[in-house]
C-alpha positions in Angstrom: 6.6 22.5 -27.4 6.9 18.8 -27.4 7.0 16.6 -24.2 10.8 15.1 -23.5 11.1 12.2 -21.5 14.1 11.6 -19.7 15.8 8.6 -17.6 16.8 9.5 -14.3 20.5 9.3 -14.5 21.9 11.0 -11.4 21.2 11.4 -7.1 19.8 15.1 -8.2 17.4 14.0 -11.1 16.3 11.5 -8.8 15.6 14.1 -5.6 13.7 15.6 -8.7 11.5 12.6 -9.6 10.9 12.2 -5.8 10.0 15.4 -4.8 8.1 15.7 -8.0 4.8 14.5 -6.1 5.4 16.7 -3.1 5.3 20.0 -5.2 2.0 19.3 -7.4 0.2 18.3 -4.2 1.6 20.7 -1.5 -1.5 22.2 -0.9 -3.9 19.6 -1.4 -5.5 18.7 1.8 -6.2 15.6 0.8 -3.1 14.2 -0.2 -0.5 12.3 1.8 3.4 13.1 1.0 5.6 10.0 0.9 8.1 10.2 2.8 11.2 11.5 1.5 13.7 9.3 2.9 12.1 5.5 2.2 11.3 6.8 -1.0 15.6 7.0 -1.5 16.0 4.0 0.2 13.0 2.4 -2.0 14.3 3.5 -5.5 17.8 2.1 -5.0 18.8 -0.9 -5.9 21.5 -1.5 -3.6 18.9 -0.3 0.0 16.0 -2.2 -2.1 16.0 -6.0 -1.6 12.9 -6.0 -4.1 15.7 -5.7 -6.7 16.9 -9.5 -5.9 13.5 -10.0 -8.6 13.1 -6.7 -10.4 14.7 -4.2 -12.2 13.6 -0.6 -12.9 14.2 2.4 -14.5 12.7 5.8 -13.5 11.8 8.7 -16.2 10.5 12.7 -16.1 8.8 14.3 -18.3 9.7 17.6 -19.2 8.0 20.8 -21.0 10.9 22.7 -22.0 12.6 23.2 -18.8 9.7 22.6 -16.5 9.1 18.9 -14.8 5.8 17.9 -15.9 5.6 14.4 -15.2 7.0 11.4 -13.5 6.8 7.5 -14.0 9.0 4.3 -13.0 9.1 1.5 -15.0 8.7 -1.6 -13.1 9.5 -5.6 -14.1 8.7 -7.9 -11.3 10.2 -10.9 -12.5 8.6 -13.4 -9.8 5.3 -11.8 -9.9 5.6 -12.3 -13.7 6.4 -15.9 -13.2 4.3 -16.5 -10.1 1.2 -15.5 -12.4 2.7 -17.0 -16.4 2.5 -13.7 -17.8 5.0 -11.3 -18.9 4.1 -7.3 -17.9 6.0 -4.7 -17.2 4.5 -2.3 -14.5 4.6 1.8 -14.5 4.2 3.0 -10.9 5.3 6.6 -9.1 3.0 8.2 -12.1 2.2 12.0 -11.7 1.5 14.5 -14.8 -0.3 17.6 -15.5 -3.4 17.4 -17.3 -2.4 17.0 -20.9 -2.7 13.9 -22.8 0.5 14.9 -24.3 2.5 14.6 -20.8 0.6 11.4 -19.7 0.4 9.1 -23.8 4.5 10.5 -23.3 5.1 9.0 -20.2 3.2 5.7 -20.3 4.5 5.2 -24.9 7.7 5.5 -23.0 7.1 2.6 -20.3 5.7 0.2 -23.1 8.6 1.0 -25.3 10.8 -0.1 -22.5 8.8 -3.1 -21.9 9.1 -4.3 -25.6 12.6 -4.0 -25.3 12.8 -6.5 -22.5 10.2 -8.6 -23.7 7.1 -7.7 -22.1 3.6 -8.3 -23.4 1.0 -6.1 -21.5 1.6 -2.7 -19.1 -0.1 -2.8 -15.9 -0.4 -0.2 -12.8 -0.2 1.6 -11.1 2.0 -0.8 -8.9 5.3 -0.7 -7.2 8.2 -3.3 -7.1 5.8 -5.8 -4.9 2.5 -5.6 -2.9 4.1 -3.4 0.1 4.4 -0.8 -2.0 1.5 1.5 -2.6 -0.8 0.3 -5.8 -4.1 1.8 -7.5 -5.0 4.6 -8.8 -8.2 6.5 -6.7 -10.9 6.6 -8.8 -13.3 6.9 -5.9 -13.3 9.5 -2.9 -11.0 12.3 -4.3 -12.3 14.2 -1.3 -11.4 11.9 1.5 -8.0 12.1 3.3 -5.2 9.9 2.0 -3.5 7.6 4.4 0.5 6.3 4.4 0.1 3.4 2.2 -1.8 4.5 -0.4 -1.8 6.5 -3.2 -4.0 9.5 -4.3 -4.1 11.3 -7.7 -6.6 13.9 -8.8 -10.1 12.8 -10.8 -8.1 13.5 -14.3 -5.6 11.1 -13.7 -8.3 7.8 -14.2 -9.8 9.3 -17.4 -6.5 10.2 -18.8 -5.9 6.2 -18.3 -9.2 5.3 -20.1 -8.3 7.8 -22.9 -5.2 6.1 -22.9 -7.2 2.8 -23.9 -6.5 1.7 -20.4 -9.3 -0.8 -19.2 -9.6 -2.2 -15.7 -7.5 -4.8 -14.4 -8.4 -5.3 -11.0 -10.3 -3.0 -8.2 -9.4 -2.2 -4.4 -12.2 -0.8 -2.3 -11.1 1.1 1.0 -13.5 1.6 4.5 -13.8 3.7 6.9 -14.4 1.7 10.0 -16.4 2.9 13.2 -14.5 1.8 16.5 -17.7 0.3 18.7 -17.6 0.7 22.4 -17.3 -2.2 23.3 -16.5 -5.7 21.6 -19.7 -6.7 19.7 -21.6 -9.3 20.9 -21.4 -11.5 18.0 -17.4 -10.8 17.9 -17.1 -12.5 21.8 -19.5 -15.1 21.2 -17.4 -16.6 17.8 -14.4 -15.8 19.4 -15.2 -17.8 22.1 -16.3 -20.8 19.9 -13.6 -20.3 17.4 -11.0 -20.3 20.6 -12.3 -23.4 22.0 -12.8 -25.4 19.0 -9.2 -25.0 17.6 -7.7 -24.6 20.2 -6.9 -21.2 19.7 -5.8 -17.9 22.4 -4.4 -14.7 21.6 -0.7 -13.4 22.5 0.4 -9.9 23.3 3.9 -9.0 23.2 5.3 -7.3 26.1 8.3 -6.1 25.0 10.0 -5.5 21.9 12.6 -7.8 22.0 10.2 -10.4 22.5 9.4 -10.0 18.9 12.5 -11.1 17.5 12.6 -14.1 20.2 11.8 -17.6 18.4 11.7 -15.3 15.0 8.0 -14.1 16.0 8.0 -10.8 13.5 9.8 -12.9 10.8 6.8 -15.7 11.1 4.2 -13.3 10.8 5.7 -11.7 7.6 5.9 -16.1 6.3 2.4 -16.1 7.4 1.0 -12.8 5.3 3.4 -15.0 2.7 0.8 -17.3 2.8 -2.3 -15.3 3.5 -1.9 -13.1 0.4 -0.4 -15.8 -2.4 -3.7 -16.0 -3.7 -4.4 -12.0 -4.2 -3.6 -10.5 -7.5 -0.2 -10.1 -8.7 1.0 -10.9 -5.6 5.1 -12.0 -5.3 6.1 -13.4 -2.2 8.8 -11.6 0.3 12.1 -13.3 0.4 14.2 -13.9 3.5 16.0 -10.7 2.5 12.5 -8.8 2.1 10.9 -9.9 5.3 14.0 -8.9 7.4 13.7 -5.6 5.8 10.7 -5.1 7.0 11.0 -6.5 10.5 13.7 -4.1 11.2 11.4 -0.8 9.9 8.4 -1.8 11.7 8.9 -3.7 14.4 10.8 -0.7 15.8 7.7 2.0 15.3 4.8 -0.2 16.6 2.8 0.1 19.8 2.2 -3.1 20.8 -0.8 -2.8 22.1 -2.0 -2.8 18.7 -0.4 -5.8 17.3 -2.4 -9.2 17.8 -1.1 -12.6 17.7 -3.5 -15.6 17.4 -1.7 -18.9 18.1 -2.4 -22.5 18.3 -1.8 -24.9 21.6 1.7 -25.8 19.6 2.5 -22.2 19.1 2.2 -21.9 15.8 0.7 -18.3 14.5 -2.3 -18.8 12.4 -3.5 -14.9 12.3 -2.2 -11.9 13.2 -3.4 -7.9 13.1 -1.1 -5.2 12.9 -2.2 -1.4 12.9 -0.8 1.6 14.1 -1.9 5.3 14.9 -2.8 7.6 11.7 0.6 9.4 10.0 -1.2 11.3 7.5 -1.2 14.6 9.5 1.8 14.0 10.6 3.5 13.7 7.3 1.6 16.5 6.0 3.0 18.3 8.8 6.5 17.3 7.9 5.9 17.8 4.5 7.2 14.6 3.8 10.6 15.0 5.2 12.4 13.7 8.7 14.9 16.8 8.8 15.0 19.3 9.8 11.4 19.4 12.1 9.6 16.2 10.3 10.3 13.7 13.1 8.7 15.5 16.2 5.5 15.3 14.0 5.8 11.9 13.3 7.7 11.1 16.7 4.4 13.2 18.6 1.4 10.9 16.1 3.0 7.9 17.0 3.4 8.7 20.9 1.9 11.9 22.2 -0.9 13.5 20.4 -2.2 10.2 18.1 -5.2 11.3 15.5 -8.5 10.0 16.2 -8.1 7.1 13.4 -5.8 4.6 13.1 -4.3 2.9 10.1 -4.9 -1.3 9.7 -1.8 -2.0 7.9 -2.1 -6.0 8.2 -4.8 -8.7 8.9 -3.3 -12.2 8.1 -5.2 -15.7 8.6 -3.5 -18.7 7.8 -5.1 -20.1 4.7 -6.3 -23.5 6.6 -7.9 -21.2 9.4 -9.5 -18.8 6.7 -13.5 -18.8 6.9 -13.3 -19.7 10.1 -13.8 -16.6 12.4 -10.8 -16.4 13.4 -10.8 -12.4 12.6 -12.8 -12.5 15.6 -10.4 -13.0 18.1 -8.2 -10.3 16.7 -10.9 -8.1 17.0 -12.0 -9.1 20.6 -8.2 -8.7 21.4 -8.0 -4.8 19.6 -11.3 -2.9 20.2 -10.8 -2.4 23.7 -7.2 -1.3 23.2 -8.3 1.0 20.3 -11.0 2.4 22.9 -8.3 3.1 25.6 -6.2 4.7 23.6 -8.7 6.9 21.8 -9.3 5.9 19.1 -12.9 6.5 17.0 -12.1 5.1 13.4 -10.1 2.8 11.3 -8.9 3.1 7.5 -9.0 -0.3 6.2 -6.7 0.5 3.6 -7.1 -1.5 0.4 -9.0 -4.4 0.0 -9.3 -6.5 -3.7 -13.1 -6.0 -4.0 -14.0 -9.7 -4.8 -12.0 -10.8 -2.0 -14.9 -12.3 0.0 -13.2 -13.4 2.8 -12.1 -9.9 3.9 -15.4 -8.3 3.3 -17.2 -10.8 5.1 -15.1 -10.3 8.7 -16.7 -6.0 8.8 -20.1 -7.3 8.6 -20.7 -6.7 12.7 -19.0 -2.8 12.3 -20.7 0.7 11.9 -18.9 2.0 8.6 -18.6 3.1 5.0 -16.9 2.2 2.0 -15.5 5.5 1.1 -13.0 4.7 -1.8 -11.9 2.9 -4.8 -8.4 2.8 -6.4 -7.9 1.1 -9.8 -5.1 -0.8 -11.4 -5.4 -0.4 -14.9 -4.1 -2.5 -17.8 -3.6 -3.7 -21.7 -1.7 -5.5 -24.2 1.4 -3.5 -25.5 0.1 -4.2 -29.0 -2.5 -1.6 -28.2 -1.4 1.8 -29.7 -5.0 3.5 -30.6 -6.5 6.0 -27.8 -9.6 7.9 -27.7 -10.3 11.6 -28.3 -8.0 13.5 -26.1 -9.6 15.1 -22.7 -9.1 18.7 -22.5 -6.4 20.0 -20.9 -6.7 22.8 -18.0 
């Protein structure tokens, strides 16, 4: 029977598209459910400030009756102008292995690229960088964390049958969590402290980061930290205050680190936060009825021995400079007391040297590789078709 591809039209079709992911991965221990609940606020344009600079439409592919495959088409107008090129994304992408289900689902996101103008498909990517991006093409059996995405080992070669080639490549760590502050971590952290006159603030309380707009100027300073990284859009006013009011309210403050200057003026920051991946396997992906206790319980009671580093920020005048360092000096004893043993670096552009650079004093492994993947729309020809299972 031939694959149908259908726009998500309704509420239901799009509980369908959501919940999509959930029910091919269900038992896969690997695998990392969204949760349900962003993923409604994320797909709707009115609970989506992303939509200020993008527009989307979301489609499932069907085998007769059955759902077979998901994809959103994605246009990120101020990444596209930000960078002078004109793609349109596909993102959310799940199929069964056939060729048919996945050729069906990407011929339909380049057909509604050409129709809006669009020269070359890239992904996967979401709306902007806070979104999850890549597709694993590395460590299949390593656990999955909250940010990222994973996909089984036949997604990337469907993509290369495709005619798919490689756009850009995120690498991933597993960090060990040392004893105590390395040696070489105090002794540059001292230098870099003194030298630029630099010291580290904790927040004590949560309203003191909303007090002289502290969370809102660390969003302004990832801004800056990240406008060089590939296809990177910058948050607007209405993005960053989105996401001041969902994290803020989550974080243990322990394990958020603010480097100032003698003016007070944030030049880095580090924000991390216990592991969720358990927990949202526990919940299967959903707060109601019994989802929050798991998630309430990883957060507060019984954390997972590895934590998540969501963000590492350093002003792009103070990059190069060690200033990583002092975050560390300030977050390895915390991570210690609160019993910790490893960190997920989450993703990390591969020739981004400045990143790789500041894990050269830890104990770890590099221990995956996602992929985003792209070509010119003109390109129609794909290779011999994989098998399907």
């Amino acid at each position: 029977m031939a694959i149908e591809i259908k726009k998500v039209s309704s509420r239901t079709e799009l509980k369908k598209f959501i919940r999509f992911n959930y029910e091919m991965y269900k038992d896969n221990p690997y695998s990392v459910p969204d949760l349900y609940e962003d993923m409604l606020s994320t797909f709707d344009s009115q609970k989506n400030p992303a939509f200020e600079f993008c527009e989307a439409n979301y489609f499932l592919a069907f085998d007769g009756n059955k759902i077979v495959g998901r994809v959103a088409a994605i246009i990120n107008h101020r990444a596209n102008e930000t960078w002078g090129k004109r793609a349109v994304r596909f993102g959310w992408i799940d199929f069964v292995d056939d060729i048919a289900v996945s050729r069906a689902l990407i011929e339909t996101v380049k057909t509604w690229g050409r129709e809006r103008g669009m020269e070359t498909i890239e992904g996967p990517l979401g709306f902007t960088d806070m979104d999850a991006e890549g597709m694993l093409i590395e460590g299949f059996d390593e656990l999955s964390t909250m940010a990222t995405i994973y996909n089984f080992p036949y997604y990337p070669k469907h993509m290369e049958q495709l005619g798919f080639e490689k756009a850009a490549d995120w690498v991933e760590r597993k960090i060990y969590i040392p004893p105590t502050v390395p040696e070489k971590h105090l002794r540059i952290a001292n230098i870099v402290a003194q030298k630029y006159g630099l010291h580290v603030r904790k927040l004590k309380r949560r309203k003191e980061a909303f007090e002289n707009n502290t969370a809102r100027r660390i969003f302004e300073l990832i801004n800056e930290a990240f406008a060089p990284l590939f296809g990177y859009s910058r948050m607007t006013d209405r993005q960053i205050d989105h996401y001041v009011k969902t994290f803020i309210p989550i974080l243990d403050l322990r394990m958020v680190s603010i480097v100032e200057d003698n003016e007070g003026e944030i030049v880095a920051a580090g924000i991390s936060m216990p592991s969720m991946s358990r927990a949202l396997q526990r919940a299967k992906g959903k707060l109601f009825p019994l989802g929050w206790f798991h998630l309430l319980s990883a957060l507060k009671w019984k954390r997972d021995e590895m934590l998540d580093l969501l963000l590492i920020g350093v002003r792009p005048d103070y990059q190069g400079k060690g200033v990583n360092a002092l975050i560390f000096a300030d977050l390895i004893p915390v991570y210690n007391q609160l019993g910790f043993k490893y960190a997920e670096s989450n993703v990390e552009l591969e020739d981004n040297g400045k990143v790789q650079n500041q894990w050269q004093y830890f104990d770890l492994v590099q221990h995956k590789r996602r992929r985003c993947f792209a070509m010119p729309l003109e390109t129609t020809a794909s290779k011999d078709t994989p098998s399907s299972n």
